[in-house]
N, C-alpha and C positions, 0 to 999 in steps of 0.2 A: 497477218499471214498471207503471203502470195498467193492466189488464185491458179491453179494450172490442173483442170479439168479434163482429162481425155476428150478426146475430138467424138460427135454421138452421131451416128449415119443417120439419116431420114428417108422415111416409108417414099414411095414415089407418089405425086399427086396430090389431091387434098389430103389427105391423109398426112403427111409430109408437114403440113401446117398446121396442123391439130394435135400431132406429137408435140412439132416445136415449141408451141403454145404452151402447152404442159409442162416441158422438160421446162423452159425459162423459168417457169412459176413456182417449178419446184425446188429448183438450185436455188434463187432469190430469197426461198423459205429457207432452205438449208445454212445457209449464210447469214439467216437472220438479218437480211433485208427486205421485210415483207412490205415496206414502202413504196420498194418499186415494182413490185409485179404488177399492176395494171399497166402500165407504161414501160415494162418491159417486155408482158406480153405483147401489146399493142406494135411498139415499132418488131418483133420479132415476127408475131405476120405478117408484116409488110416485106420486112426483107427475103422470109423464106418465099413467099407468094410470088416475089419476083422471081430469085434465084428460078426457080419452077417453073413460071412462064416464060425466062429469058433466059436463063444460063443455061447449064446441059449437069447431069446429072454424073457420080452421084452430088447429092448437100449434104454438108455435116454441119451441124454445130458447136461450137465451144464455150467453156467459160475462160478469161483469164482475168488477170489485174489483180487487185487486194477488195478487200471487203467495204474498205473507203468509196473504191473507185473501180466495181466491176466493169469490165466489159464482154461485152456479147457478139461471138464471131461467127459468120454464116461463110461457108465456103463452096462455089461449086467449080467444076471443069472449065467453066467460059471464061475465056479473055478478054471480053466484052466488059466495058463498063457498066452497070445496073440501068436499067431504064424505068425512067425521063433520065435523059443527060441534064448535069447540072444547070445549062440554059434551062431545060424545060423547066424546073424545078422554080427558078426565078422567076421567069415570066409567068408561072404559077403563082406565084406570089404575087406579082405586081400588077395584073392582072383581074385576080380577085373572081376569078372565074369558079363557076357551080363546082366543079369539080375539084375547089380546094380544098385540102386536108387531107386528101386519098394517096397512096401510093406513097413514095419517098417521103414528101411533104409530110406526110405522120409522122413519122421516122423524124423529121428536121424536128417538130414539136414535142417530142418526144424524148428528145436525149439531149443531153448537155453538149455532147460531142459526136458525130458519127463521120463514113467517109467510106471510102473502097481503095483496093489497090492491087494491082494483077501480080499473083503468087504463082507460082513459076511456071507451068501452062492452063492456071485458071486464075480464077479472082477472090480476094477475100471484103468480105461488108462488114462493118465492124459500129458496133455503136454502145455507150454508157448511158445508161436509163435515167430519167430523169426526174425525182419523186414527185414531180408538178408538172402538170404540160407549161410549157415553154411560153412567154407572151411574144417573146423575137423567135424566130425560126432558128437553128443552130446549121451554120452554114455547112455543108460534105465536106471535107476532104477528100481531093481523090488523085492518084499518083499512078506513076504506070501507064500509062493509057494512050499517051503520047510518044512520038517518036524522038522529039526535040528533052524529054525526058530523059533518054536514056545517053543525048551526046556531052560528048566531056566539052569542060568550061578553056579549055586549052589547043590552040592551032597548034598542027604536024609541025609546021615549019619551025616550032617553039619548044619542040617537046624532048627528052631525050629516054632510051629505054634503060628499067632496070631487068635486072635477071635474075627469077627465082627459079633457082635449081634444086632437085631433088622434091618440089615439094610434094608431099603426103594427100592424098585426094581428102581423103576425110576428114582430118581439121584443116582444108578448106573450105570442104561446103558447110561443118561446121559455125567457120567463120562467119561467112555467108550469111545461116541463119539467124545466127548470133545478134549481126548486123541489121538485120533486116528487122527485128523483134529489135531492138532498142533505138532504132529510128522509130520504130511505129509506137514507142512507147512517151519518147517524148515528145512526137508531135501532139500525141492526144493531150500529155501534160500540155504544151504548149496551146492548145487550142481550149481546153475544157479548165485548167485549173493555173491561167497565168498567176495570178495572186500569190496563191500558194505555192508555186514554183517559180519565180520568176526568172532563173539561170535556164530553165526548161528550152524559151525556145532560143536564147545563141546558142545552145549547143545544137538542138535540133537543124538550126542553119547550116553550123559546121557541118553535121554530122549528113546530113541529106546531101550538100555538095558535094562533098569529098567520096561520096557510093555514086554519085552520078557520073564524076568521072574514071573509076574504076573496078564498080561491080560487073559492068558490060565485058571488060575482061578479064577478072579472075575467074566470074562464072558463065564464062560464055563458053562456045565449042568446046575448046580444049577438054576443058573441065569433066562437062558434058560428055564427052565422048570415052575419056578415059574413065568415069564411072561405070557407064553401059558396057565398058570393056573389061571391066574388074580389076584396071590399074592399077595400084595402089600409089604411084610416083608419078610426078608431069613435072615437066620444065615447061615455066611461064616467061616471054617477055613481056611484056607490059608497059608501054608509052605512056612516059607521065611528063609532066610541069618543071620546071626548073627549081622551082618552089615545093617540089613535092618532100624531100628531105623534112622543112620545116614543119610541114602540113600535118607529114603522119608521125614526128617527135611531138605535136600539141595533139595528135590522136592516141599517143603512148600516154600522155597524160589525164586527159579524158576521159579513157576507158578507167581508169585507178577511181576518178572523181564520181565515173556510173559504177562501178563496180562498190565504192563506201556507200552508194545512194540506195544501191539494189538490197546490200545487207541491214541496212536502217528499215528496210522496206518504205522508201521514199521514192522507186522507182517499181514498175510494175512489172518487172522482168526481171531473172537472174541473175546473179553474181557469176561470172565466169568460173570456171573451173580452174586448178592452176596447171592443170596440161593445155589447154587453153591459152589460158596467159602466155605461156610458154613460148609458146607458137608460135603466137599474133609478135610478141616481143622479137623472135628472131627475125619476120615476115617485116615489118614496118620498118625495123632495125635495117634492112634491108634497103629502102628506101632512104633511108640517114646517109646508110653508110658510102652506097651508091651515089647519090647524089656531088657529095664530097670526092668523089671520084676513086673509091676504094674497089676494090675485086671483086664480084661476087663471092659469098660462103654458101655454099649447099648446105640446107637442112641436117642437121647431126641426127634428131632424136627419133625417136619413133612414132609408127604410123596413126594410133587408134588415140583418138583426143575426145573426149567426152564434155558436150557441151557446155555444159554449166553442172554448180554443186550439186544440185538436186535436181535428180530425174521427173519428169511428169509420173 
């Protein structure tokens, strides 16, 4: 059964980490994984501790994933990466200095899988408990942070624009999050459980290039600004690859192979909805059809797209 835990605000201060403490330990129980609560409280004061002293307020916590393979998400306002930056984190280690084990470094011995990544103007930390401390550290993942992240893999001089017209602001950003929640679900596969998944990370590859060169603008201004405005419709051009036709007909595919994985509950995120599908279908379709040198079509259906089968 999918894990999808409403998000829990935290008290400000210590306080804040003494909830969080709690709250882990008690989901963990709820779940009937009383295995991990030492070491899931453990990396969870470290993460709230920092969000605290580095991030900006408010923190929430979350549960999500399956009961196989929870994981635990701390979120604050800051766009900031978590401090020590990954250097610091290594030369921690290599080092071998008094102050090893403290701060992230817990967190690395602690979890199978952990990492951060900046969510839309703050950052989320996320880590899977790990019912043993670690004898290798479990390396961060961290995304976002950089600038050279967010540029597309394709020169102007190379590129040609499609045209979505008419589209619905809301099963855009939808999309969006859709998106963003099943890259973050199979990089952890990829990182925490290749064995068991091993298709995990090429599609993770796919799946991460292919947002690096087009999440910058579906969800960029435009977007942005016609929500803050109540839009409900924007026309997007969009500068893509020559190749991009092929790209998002193996992403039409794709999504069908996570969407089988997500109802098996072999993926730790949703199954789309089929207004959803719907959408994403005419939108990539879009990029097929376009590419081949076809007309634009303006979006037919209607505005309100609900993001997946089951609501949190």
């Amino acid at each position: 059964m999918p894990l999808n835990r409403p998000a829990e605000p935290l008290a400000p201060g210590p306080r804040g980490a003494t909830q969080a403490r709690r709250w882990v330990s008690g989901v963990c129980e709820e779940i009937g994984r009383s295995d991990l609560v030492e070491n899931a409280a453990l990396a969870m004061s470290e993460v709230v501790t920092n969000a605290i002293l580095h991030g900006r307020p408010p923190v929430t916590v979350r549960l999500r994933g399956t009961r196989d393979h929870p994981r635990v998400e701390v979120r604050d306002e800051s766009p900031d990466p978590p401090a020590p930056t990954q250097d610091d984190i290594e030369l921690e280690f290599q080092l071998e200095v008094a102050t090893f084990g403290r701060g992230l470094a817990i967190v690395a011995n602690s979890s199978l899988a952990w990492g951060a990544e900046r969510d839309g103007d703050g950052k989320m930390v996320w880590f899977e408990p790990a019912v043993d401390p670690l004898a290798t550290p479990s390396p961060g993942v961290f995304e976002g942070f950089t600038d050279a992240e967010d540029e597309p893999s394709f020169e102007d001089v190379h590129s040609m624009v499609v045209h979505l017209l008419n589209v619905p602001t809301e099963p855009m950003q939808a999309t969006l999050a859709h998106s963003a929640e099943l890259r973050r679900e199979l990089r952890l596969l990829a990182v925490a459980h290749q064995d068991t998944y091993p298709v995990a990370s090429d599609l993770s590859t796919f799946f991460s290039a292919l947002s690096r060169d087009y999440r910058w603008q579906m969800g960029g201004d435009a977007l942005r600004d016609a929500l803050v405005a109540g839009r409900t419709r924007l026309d997007l051009d969009v500068k893509a690859s020559p190749e991009s036709g092929a790209r998002f007909a193996r992403l039409m595919e794709l999504y069908e192979l996570a969407d089988a994985f997500c109802r098996n509950e072999r993926l730790l995120t949703l199954a789309r909805s089929p207004e959803l599908v719907a959408f994403q279908t005419w939108m990539f379709g879009e990029f097929v059809r376009q590419s081949n040198g076809e007309e634009p079509r303006p979006w037919p259906g209607e505005g309100r797209v609900p993001l997946s089968k089951a609501q949190p």
